[in-house]
Wavefront OBJ file of the C-alpha trace (Angstrom):
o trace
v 17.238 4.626 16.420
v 13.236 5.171 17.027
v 12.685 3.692 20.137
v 8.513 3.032 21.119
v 8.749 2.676 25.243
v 5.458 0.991 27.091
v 3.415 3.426 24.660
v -0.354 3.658 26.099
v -3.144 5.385 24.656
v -6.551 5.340 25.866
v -9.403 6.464 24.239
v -13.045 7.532 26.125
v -14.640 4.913 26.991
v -12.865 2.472 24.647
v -10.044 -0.656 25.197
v -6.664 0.628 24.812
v -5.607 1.592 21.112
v -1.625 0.395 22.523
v -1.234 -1.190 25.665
v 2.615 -0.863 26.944
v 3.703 -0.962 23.386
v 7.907 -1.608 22.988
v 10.357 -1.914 20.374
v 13.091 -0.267 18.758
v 13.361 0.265 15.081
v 17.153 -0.129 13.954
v 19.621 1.681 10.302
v 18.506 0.240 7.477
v 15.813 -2.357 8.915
v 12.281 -2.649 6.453
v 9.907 -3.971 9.347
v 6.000 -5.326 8.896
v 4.111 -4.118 11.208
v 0.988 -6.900 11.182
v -2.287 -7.194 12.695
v -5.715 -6.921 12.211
v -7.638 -3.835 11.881
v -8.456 -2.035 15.195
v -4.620 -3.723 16.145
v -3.178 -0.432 16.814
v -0.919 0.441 13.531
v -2.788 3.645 12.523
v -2.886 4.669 16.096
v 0.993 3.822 16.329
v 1.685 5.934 13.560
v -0.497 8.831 14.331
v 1.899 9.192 17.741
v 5.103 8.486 16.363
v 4.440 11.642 14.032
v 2.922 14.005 17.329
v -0.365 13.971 15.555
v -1.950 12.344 18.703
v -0.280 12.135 22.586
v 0.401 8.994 24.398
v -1.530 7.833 27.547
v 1.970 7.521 28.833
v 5.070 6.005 27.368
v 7.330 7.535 25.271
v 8.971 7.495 21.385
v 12.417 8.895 21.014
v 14.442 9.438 18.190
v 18.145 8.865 18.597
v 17.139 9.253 22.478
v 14.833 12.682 21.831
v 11.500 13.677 21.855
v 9.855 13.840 18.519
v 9.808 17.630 17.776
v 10.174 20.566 15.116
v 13.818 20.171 15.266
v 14.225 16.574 13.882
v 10.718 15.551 12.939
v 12.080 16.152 9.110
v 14.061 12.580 9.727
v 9.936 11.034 9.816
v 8.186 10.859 6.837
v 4.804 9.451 6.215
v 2.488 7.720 3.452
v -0.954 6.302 4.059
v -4.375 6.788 1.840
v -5.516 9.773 3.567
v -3.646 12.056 1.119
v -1.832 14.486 2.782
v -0.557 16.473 -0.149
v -2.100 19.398 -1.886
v -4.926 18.793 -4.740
v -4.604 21.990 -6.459
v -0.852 21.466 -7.083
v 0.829 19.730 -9.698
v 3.412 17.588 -9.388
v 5.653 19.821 -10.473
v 4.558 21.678 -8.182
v 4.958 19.957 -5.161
v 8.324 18.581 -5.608
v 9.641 22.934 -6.090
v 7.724 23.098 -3.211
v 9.497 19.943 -1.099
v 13.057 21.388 -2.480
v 12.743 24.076 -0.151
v 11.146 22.977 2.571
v 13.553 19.292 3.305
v 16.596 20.065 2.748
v 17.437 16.483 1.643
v 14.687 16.123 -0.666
v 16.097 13.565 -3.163
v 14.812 14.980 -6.946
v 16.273 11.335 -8.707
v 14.250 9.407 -6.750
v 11.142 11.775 -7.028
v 11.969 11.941 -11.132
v 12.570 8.389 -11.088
v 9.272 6.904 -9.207
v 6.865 9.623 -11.370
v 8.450 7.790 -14.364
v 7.894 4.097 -12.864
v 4.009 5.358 -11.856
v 3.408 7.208 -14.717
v 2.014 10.082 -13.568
v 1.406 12.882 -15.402
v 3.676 15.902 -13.738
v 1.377 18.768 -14.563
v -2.192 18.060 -13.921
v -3.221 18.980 -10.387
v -3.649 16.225 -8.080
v -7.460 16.002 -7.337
v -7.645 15.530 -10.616
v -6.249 11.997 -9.897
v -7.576 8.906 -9.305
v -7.107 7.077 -6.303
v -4.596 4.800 -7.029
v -2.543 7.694 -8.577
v -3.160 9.540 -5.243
v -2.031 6.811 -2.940
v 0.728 6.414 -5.314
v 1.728 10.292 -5.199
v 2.061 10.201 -1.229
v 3.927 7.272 -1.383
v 6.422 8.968 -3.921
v 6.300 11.937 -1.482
v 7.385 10.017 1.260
v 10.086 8.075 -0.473
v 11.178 11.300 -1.999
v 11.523 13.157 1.210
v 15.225 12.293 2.593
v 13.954 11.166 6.148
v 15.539 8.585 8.066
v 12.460 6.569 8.986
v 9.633 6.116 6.407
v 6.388 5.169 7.891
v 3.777 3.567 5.546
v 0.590 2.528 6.258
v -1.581 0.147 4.003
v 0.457 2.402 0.976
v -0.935 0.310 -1.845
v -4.570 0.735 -1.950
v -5.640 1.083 -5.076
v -2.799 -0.687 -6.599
v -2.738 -3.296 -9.285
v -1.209 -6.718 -8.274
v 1.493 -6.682 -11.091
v 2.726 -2.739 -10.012
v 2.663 -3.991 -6.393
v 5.104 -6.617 -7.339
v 7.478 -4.075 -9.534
v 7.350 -1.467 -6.593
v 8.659 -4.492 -4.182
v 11.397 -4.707 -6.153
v 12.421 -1.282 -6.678
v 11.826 -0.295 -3.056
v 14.621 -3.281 -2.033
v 17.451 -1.498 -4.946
v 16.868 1.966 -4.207
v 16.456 2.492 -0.258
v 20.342 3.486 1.363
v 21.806 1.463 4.214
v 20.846 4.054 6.509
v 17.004 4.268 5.524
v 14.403 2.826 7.721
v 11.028 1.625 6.663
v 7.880 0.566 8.866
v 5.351 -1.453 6.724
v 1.775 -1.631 7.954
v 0.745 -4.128 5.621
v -2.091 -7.027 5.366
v -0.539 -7.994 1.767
v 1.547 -10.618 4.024
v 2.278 -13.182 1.403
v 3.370 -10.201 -1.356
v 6.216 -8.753 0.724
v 7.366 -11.775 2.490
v 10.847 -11.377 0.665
v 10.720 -7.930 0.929
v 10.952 -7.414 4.960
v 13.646 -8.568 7.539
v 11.706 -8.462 10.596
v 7.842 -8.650 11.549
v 6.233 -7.538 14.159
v 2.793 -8.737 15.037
v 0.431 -6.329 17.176
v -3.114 -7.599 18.736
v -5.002 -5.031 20.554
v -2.718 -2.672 20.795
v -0.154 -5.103 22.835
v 3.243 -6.124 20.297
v 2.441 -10.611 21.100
v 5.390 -11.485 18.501
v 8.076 -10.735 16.146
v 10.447 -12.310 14.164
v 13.804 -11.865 11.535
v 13.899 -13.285 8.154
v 17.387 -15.229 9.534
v 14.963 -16.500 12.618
v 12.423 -17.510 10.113
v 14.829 -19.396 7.721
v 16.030 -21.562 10.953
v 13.180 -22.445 11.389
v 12.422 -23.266 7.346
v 8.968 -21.410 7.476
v 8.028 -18.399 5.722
v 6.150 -14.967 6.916
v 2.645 -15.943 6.320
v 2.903 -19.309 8.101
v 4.508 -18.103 11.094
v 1.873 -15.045 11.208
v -0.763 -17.920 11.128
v 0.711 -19.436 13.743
v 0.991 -16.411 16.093
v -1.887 -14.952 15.911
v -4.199 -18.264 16.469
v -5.243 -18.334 13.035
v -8.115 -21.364 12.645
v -8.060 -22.956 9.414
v -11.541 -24.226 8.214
v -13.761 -21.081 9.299
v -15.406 -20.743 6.417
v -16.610 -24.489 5.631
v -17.350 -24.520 9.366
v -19.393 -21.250 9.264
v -21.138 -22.782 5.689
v -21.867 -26.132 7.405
v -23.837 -24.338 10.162
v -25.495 -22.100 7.281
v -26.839 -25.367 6.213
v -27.780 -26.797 9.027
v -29.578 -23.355 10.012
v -31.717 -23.421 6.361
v -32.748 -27.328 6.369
l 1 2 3 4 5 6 7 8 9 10 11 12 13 14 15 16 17 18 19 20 21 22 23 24 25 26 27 28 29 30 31 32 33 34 35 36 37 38 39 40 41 42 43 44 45 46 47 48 49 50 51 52 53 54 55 56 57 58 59 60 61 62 63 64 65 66 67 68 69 70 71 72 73 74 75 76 77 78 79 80 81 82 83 84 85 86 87 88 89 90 91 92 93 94 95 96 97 98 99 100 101 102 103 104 105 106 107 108 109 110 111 112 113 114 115 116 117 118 119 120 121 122 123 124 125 126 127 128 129 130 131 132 133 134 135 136 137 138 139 140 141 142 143 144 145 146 147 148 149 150 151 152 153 154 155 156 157 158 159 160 161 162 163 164 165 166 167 168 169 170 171 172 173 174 175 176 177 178 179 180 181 182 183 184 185 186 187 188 189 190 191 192 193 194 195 196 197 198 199 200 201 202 203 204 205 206 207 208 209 210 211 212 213 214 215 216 217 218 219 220 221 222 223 224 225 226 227 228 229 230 231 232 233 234 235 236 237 238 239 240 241 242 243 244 245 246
Protein backbone atom coordinates (compact mmCIF):
# COMPACT_ATOMS: atom_id res chain seq x y z
CA UNK A 1 0.00 0.00 0.00
CA UNK A 2 1.34 3.78 -0.75
CA UNK A 3 0.06 5.63 1.92
CA UNK A 4 0.26 9.94 1.40
CA UNK A 5 -0.06 11.19 5.34
CA UNK A 6 -1.02 15.17 5.88
CA UNK A 7 1.73 15.75 3.04
CA UNK A 8 2.74 19.67 3.13
CA UNK A 9 4.96 21.41 0.93
CA UNK A 10 5.62 24.96 0.92
CA UNK A 11 7.26 26.82 -1.51
CA UNK A 12 9.07 30.60 -0.91
CA UNK A 13 6.84 32.87 -0.77
CA UNK A 14 4.05 30.92 -2.50
CA UNK A 15 0.43 29.11 -1.20
CA UNK A 16 1.01 25.62 -0.35
CA UNK A 17 1.68 23.21 -3.43
CA UNK A 18 -0.27 20.25 -0.82
CA UNK A 19 -1.84 21.27 2.18
CA UNK A 20 -2.27 18.10 4.69
CA UNK A 21 -2.65 15.91 1.71
CA UNK A 22 -4.13 12.03 2.72
CA UNK A 23 -4.96 8.94 1.07
CA UNK A 24 -3.92 5.56 0.55
CA UNK A 25 -3.52 3.96 -2.79
CA UNK A 26 -4.68 0.16 -2.59
CA UNK A 27 -3.47 -3.70 -5.10
CA UNK A 28 -4.71 -3.36 -8.21
CA UNK A 29 -6.69 0.11 -7.90
CA UNK A 30 -6.31 2.58 -11.42
CA UNK A 31 -7.08 6.01 -9.56
CA UNK A 32 -7.64 9.71 -11.37
CA UNK A 33 -6.03 12.00 -9.77
CA UNK A 34 -8.14 15.41 -10.99
CA UNK A 35 -7.74 18.99 -10.68
CA UNK A 36 -6.80 21.93 -12.27
CA UNK A 37 -3.40 22.99 -13.07
CA UNK A 38 -1.41 24.52 -10.14
CA UNK A 39 -3.82 21.64 -8.04
CA UNK A 40 -0.87 19.90 -6.76
CA UNK A 41 -0.52 16.54 -9.04
CA UNK A 42 2.97 17.30 -10.45
CA UNK A 43 4.06 18.40 -7.07
CA UNK A 44 2.46 15.08 -5.59
CA UNK A 45 4.34 13.09 -7.85
CA UNK A 46 7.63 14.80 -7.71
CA UNK A 47 7.56 13.68 -3.68
CA UNK A 48 6.21 10.40 -3.93
CA UNK A 49 9.39 9.61 -6.19
CA UNK A 50 12.07 11.67 -3.47
CA UNK A 51 12.66 14.09 -6.25
CA UNK A 52 11.44 16.94 -3.91
CA UNK A 53 10.97 16.76 0.30
CA UNK A 54 7.78 17.36 2.07
CA UNK A 55 7.09 20.43 4.32
CA UNK A 56 6.11 17.71 6.69
CA UNK A 57 3.98 14.65 6.27
CA UNK A 58 4.99 11.56 5.14
CA UNK A 59 4.55 8.74 2.04
CA UNK A 60 5.23 5.17 2.92
CA UNK A 61 5.30 2.24 0.97
CA UNK A 62 4.01 -0.92 2.57
CA UNK A 63 4.66 1.25 5.90
CA UNK A 64 8.47 2.49 4.70
CA UNK A 65 10.11 5.37 3.65
CA UNK A 66 10.54 5.72 -0.03
CA UNK A 67 14.25 4.78 -0.55
CA UNK A 68 17.00 2.97 -2.78
CA UNK A 69 15.89 -0.26 -1.43
CA UNK A 70 12.26 -0.41 -2.78
CA UNK A 71 11.94 2.70 -4.90
CA UNK A 72 12.19 0.03 -8.01
CA UNK A 73 8.31 -0.89 -6.95
CA UNK A 74 7.62 3.23 -8.33
CA UNK A 75 7.75 3.87 -11.73
CA UNK A 76 7.03 7.04 -13.53
CA UNK A 77 5.75 8.57 -17.00
CA UNK A 78 5.06 12.22 -17.65
CA UNK A 79 6.18 14.52 -20.87
CA UNK A 80 9.36 15.57 -19.47
CA UNK A 81 11.18 12.58 -21.03
CA UNK A 82 13.23 11.00 -18.73
CA UNK A 83 14.87 8.45 -20.95
CA UNK A 84 18.01 8.71 -22.95
CA UNK A 85 17.94 10.46 -26.62
CA UNK A 86 20.97 8.96 -27.96
CA UNK A 87 19.70 5.40 -27.31
CA UNK A 88 17.62 3.30 -29.30
CA UNK A 89 15.01 1.44 -28.25
CA UNK A 90 16.73 -1.42 -28.40
CA UNK A 91 18.81 0.00 -26.52
CA UNK A 92 17.09 1.00 -23.63
CA UNK A 93 15.07 -1.99 -22.99
CA UNK A 94 19.06 -4.21 -22.77
CA UNK A 95 19.65 -1.50 -20.70
CA UNK A 96 16.24 -1.80 -18.28
CA UNK A 97 16.92 -5.82 -18.31
CA UNK A 98 19.66 -5.27 -16.09
CA UNK A 99 18.95 -2.66 -14.12
CA UNK A 100 14.87 -3.91 -12.81
CA UNK A 101 15.01 -7.05 -12.27
CA UNK A 102 11.32 -7.50 -13.21
CA UNK A 103 11.47 -5.69 -16.33
CA UNK A 104 8.64 -7.34 -18.34
CA UNK A 105 10.22 -7.71 -22.25
CA UNK A 106 6.32 -8.95 -23.61
CA UNK A 107 4.87 -6.05 -22.55
CA UNK A 108 7.81 -3.74 -23.73
CA UNK A 109 7.74 -5.93 -27.30
CA UNK A 110 4.14 -5.78 -27.24
CA UNK A 111 3.37 -1.82 -26.66
CA UNK A 112 6.48 -0.87 -29.36
CA UNK A 113 4.32 -2.99 -31.74
CA UNK A 114 0.84 -1.25 -30.71
CA UNK A 115 2.86 2.42 -31.00
CA UNK A 116 4.75 1.65 -33.80
CA UNK A 117 7.86 2.76 -33.04
CA UNK A 118 10.69 2.16 -34.82
CA UNK A 119 13.23 0.05 -32.34
CA UNK A 120 16.48 1.33 -33.74
CA UNK A 121 16.51 4.97 -34.37
CA UNK A 122 17.68 6.94 -31.35
CA UNK A 123 15.11 8.65 -29.46
CA UNK A 124 15.66 12.45 -30.06
CA UNK A 125 15.18 11.60 -33.23
CA UNK A 126 11.45 11.24 -32.26
CA UNK A 127 8.70 13.26 -32.31
CA UNK A 128 6.87 14.21 -29.43
CA UNK A 129 4.12 12.09 -29.38
CA UNK A 130 6.52 9.12 -30.00
CA UNK A 131 8.51 10.46 -26.98
CA UNK A 132 5.65 10.73 -24.57
CA UNK A 133 4.67 7.46 -25.90
CA UNK A 134 8.27 5.83 -25.25
CA UNK A 135 8.18 6.89 -21.41
CA UNK A 136 4.94 5.69 -21.08
CA UNK A 137 6.06 2.20 -22.54
CA UNK A 138 9.03 2.57 -20.13
CA UNK A 139 6.98 2.87 -17.29
CA UNK A 140 4.51 0.17 -18.11
CA UNK A 141 7.43 -1.98 -19.01
CA UNK A 142 9.23 -1.56 -15.78
CA UNK A 143 7.67 -4.33 -13.28
CA UNK A 144 6.88 -1.74 -10.42
CA UNK A 145 4.07 -2.04 -8.22
CA UNK A 146 2.73 1.49 -8.50
CA UNK A 147 2.80 3.31 -11.90
CA UNK A 148 2.55 6.98 -11.64
CA UNK A 149 1.46 8.90 -14.81
CA UNK A 150 1.09 12.27 -15.26
CA UNK A 151 -0.84 13.97 -18.24
CA UNK A 152 0.90 10.63 -20.28
CA UNK A 153 -0.92 11.35 -23.51
CA UNK A 154 0.22 14.58 -24.81
CA UNK A 155 0.72 14.44 -28.09
CA UNK A 156 -1.60 11.65 -28.66
CA UNK A 157 -4.22 11.18 -31.30
CA UNK A 158 -7.86 10.78 -30.01
CA UNK A 159 -8.41 7.33 -31.75
CA UNK A 160 -4.78 5.80 -30.12
CA UNK A 161 -5.93 7.33 -26.80
CA UNK A 162 -9.01 5.27 -27.00
CA UNK A 163 -7.03 1.85 -28.14
CA UNK A 164 -4.40 2.46 -25.28
CA UNK A 165 -7.58 2.66 -22.73
CA UNK A 166 -8.37 -0.49 -23.67
CA UNK A 167 -5.23 -2.27 -23.65
CA UNK A 168 -4.08 -0.68 -20.39
CA UNK A 169 -7.55 -2.33 -18.64
CA UNK A 170 -6.42 -6.27 -20.34
CA UNK A 171 -2.89 -6.15 -19.66
CA UNK A 172 -2.23 -4.53 -16.06
CA UNK A 173 -2.00 -7.75 -13.17
CA UNK A 174 -4.23 -7.74 -10.10
CA UNK A 175 -1.46 -6.58 -8.14
CA UNK A 176 -0.50 -3.42 -10.34
CA UNK A 177 -1.35 0.00 -9.23
CA UNK A 178 -1.87 2.98 -11.42
CA UNK A 179 -2.24 6.83 -10.46
CA UNK A 180 -3.75 8.82 -13.43
CA UNK A 181 -3.19 12.57 -13.48
CA UNK A 182 -5.47 13.21 -16.15
CA UNK A 183 -7.75 16.29 -17.50
CA UNK A 184 -9.07 13.83 -20.41
CA UNK A 185 -12.02 13.18 -17.72
CA UNK A 186 -14.72 12.12 -20.07
CA UNK A 187 -12.07 9.60 -22.15
CA UNK A 188 -11.18 7.40 -19.16
CA UNK A 189 -14.34 7.53 -17.27
CA UNK A 190 -14.68 3.63 -17.79
CA UNK A 191 -11.27 3.17 -17.41
CA UNK A 192 -10.74 4.23 -13.51
CA UNK A 193 -12.36 2.85 -10.24
CA UNK A 194 -11.82 5.65 -8.01
CA UNK A 195 -11.21 9.57 -8.43
CA UNK A 196 -9.76 11.72 -6.46
CA UNK A 197 -10.23 15.41 -6.85
CA UNK A 198 -7.36 17.85 -5.51
CA UNK A 199 -7.87 21.89 -5.30
CA UNK A 200 -4.94 23.74 -4.09
CA UNK A 201 -3.08 21.27 -2.97
CA UNK A 202 -5.94 20.07 -0.32
CA UNK A 203 -7.67 16.28 -1.62
CA UNK A 204 -11.89 18.16 -1.36
CA UNK A 205 -13.38 14.73 -2.86
CA UNK A 206 -13.22 11.32 -4.13
CA UNK A 207 -15.27 8.77 -5.28
CA UNK A 208 -15.55 4.70 -6.60
CA UNK A 209 -17.03 3.74 -9.82
CA UNK A 210 -19.60 1.37 -7.45
CA UNK A 211 -20.31 4.90 -5.43
CA UNK A 212 -20.83 6.58 -8.70
CA UNK A 213 -23.21 3.92 -10.23
CA UNK A 214 -25.51 4.33 -6.90
CA UNK A 215 -25.80 7.27 -7.50
CA UNK A 216 -26.52 6.76 -11.60
CA UNK A 217 -24.01 9.62 -12.54
CA UNK A 218 -20.90 9.30 -14.35
CA UNK A 219 -17.15 10.77 -13.68
CA UNK A 220 -17.41 13.99 -15.47
CA UNK A 221 -20.73 15.01 -13.88
CA UNK A 222 -19.82 14.31 -10.47
CA UNK A 223 -16.29 16.18 -11.09
CA UNK A 224 -18.58 19.14 -12.20
CA UNK A 225 -20.32 18.96 -9.32
CA UNK A 226 -17.37 18.92 -6.86
CA UNK A 227 -15.37 21.22 -7.92
CA UNK A 228 -18.14 24.18 -8.35
CA UNK A 229 -18.06 23.99 -11.93
CA UNK A 230 -20.46 27.09 -13.42
CA UNK A 231 -22.09 26.25 -16.52
CA UNK A 232 -22.66 29.29 -18.89
CA UNK A 233 -19.11 31.09 -18.45
CA UNK A 234 -18.50 31.56 -21.70
CA UNK A 235 -21.95 33.13 -23.04
CA UNK A 236 -21.76 35.08 -19.77
CA UNK A 237 -18.15 36.30 -20.39
CA UNK A 238 -19.37 36.98 -24.42
CA UNK A 239 -22.48 38.89 -23.22
CA UNK A 240 -20.27 41.29 -21.20
CA UNK A 241 -17.80 41.40 -24.35
CA UNK A 242 -20.75 42.91 -25.97
CA UNK A 243 -21.92 45.01 -23.72
CA UNK A 244 -18.17 46.33 -23.22
CA UNK A 245 -17.87 47.07 -27.37
CA UNK A 246 -21.49 48.78 -27.92
Amino acid sequence: MLEIQDACKYYFGSKAALNHLSFALHPGEITALLGENGAGKTTLFRSILGLQRLSSGKILLDGEPIGPHNLARLSFASSEHTFFGHLTAKQHRDFYKEVFPRFDQTRFELLLDFFQLPSNRPLRGFSTGMKNQFELLLALSQGADYILLDEPFAGSDMFSRSDFYKLLAGMLRPEETVLLATHLVEEVRYLVNRALLLQQGKLIAETTAEELEQQGIELPQWLRQESGYQPGRAARALEKLEEDTK
